[in-house]
C-alpha positions as a Markdown table, in Angstrom:
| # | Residue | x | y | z |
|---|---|---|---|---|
| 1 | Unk | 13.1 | -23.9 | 57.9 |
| 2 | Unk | 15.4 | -22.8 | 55.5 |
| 3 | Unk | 14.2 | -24.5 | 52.3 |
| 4 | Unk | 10.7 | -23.3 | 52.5 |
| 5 | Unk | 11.5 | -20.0 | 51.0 |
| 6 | Unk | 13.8 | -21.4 | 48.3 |
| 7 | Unk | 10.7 | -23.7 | 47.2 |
| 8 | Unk | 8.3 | -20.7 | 47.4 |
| 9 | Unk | 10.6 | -18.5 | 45.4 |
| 10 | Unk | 11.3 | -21.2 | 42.7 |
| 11 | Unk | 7.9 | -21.6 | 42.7 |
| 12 | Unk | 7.1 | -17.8 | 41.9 |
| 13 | Unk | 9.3 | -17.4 | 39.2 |
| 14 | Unk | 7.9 | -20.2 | 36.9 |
| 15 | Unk | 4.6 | -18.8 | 37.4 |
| 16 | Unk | 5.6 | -15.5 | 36.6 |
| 17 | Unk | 7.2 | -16.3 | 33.1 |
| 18 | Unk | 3.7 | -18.0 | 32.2 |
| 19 | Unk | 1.8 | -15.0 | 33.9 |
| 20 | Unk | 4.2 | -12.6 | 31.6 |
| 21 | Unk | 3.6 | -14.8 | 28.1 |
| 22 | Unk | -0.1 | -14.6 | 28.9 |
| 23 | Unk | -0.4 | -11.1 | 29.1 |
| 24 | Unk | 2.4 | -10.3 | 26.0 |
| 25 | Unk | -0.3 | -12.7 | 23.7 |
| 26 | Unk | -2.9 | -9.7 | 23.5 |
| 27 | Unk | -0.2 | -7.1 | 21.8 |
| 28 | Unk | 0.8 | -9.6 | 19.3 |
| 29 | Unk | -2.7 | -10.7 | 18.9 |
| 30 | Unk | -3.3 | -7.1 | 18.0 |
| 31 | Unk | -1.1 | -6.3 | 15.4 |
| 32 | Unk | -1.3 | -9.6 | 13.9 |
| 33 | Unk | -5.2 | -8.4 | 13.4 |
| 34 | Unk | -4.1 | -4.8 | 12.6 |
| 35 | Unk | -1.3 | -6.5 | 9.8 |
| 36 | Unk | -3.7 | -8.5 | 8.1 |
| 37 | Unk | -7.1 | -5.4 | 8.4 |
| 38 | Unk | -4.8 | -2.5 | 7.4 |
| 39 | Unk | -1.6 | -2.9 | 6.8 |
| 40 | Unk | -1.3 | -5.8 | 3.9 |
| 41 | Unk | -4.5 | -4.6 | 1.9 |
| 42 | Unk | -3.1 | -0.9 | 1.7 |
| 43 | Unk | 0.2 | -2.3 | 0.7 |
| 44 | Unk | -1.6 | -4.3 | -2.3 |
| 45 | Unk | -3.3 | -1.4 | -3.1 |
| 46 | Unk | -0.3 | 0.7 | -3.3 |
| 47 | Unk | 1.4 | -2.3 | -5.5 |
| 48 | Unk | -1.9 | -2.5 | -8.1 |
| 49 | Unk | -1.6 | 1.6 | -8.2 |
| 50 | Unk | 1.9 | 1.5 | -9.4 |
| 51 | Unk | 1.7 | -1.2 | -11.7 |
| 52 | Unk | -1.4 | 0.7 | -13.2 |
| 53 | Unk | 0.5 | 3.9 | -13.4 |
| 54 | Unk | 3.9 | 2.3 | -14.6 |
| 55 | Unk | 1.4 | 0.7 | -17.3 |
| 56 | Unk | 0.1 | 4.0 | -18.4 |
| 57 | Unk | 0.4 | 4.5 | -22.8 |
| 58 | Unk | -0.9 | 7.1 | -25.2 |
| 59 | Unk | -4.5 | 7.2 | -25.6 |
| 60 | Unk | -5.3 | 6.2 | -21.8 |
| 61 | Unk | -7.8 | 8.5 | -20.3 |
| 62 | Unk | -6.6 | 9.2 | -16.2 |
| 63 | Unk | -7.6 | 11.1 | -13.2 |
| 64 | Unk | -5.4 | 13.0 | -11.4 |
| 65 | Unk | -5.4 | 13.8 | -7.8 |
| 66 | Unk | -6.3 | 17.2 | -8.5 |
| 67 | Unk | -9.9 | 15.7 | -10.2 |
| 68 | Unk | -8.6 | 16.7 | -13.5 |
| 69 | Unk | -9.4 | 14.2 | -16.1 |
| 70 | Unk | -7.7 | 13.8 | -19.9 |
| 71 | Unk | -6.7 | 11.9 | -21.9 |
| 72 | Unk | -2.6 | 10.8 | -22.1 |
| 73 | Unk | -1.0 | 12.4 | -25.5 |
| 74 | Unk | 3.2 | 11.2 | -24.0 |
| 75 | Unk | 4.7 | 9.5 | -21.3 |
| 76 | Unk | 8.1 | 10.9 | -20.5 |
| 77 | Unk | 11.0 | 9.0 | -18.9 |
| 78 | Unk | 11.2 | 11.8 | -16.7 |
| 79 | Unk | 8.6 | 10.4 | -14.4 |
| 80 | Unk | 6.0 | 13.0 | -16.1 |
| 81 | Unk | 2.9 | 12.1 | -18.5 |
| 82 | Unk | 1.5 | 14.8 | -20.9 |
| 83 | Unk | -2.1 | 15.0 | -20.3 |
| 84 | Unk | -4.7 | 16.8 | -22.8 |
| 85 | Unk | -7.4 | 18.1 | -21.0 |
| 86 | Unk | -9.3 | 19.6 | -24.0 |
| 87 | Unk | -8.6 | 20.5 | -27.4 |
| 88 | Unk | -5.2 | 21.8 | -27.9 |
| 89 | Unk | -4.5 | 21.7 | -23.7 |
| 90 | Unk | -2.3 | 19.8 | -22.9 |
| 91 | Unk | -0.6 | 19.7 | -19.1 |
| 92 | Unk | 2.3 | 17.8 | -17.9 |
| 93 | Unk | 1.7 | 16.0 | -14.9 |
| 94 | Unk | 4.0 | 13.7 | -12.2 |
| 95 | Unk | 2.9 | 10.1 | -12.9 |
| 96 | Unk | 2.6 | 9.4 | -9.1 |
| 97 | Unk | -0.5 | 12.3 | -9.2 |
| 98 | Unk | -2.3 | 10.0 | -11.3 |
| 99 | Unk | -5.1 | 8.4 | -9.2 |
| 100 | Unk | -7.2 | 6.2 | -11.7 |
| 101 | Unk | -6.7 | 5.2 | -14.9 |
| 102 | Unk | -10.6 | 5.3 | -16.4 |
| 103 | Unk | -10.3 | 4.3 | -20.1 |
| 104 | Unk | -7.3 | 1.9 | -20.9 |
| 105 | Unk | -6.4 | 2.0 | -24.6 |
| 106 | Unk | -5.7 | -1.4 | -26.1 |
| 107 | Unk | -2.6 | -2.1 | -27.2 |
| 108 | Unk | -2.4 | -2.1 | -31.3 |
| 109 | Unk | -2.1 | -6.0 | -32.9 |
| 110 | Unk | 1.3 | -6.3 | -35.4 |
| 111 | Unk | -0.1 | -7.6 | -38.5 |
């Protein structure tokens, strides 16, 4: 009489641990999907965005966040690029507010 219940407890528990792995599969199933649909492709975007920006030289025609679109006349160390938005304009922007690079300028060939 007395080892019935210890078999049926013993019993229990290793189910249980299975029962518990089984339904802790779906939440990693998720984010594994969510990691490789969202998270990894806006984190190679942000990397091509900086590289792009960090690449930026005189002559480049951008667009800001703000939808204003010139062409680059400096790039300061200072984390700022002079824009010229028309003749004799020009506008000092924060690199990291420049969304798209439109025109790239190529670089000039030492003869």
């Amino acid at each position: 009489m007395f080892i019935t219940p210890a078999f049926a407890q013993t019993a229990g528990a290793a189910s249980g641990a299975g029962s518990a792995f089984a339904s802790f599969m779906p939440l990693v199933l998720i984010f594994a999907i969510m990691y490789f649909l969202l998270i990894r492709p806006q984190q190679k975007k942000m990397k091509d965005l900086k590289a792009m920006v960090e690449a930026l030289r005189r002559g480049d025609q951008v667009l800001t966040a703000g939808g204003i679109i010139g062409k680059v006349n400096k790039v300061n160390e200072d984390g700022t690029v002079e824009v010229e938005i028309a003749d004799g304009v020009r506008v000092k922007v924060m690199k990291h507010t420049i969304s798209q690079v439109l025109n790239k300028t190529e670089p000039a060939v030492a003869a």
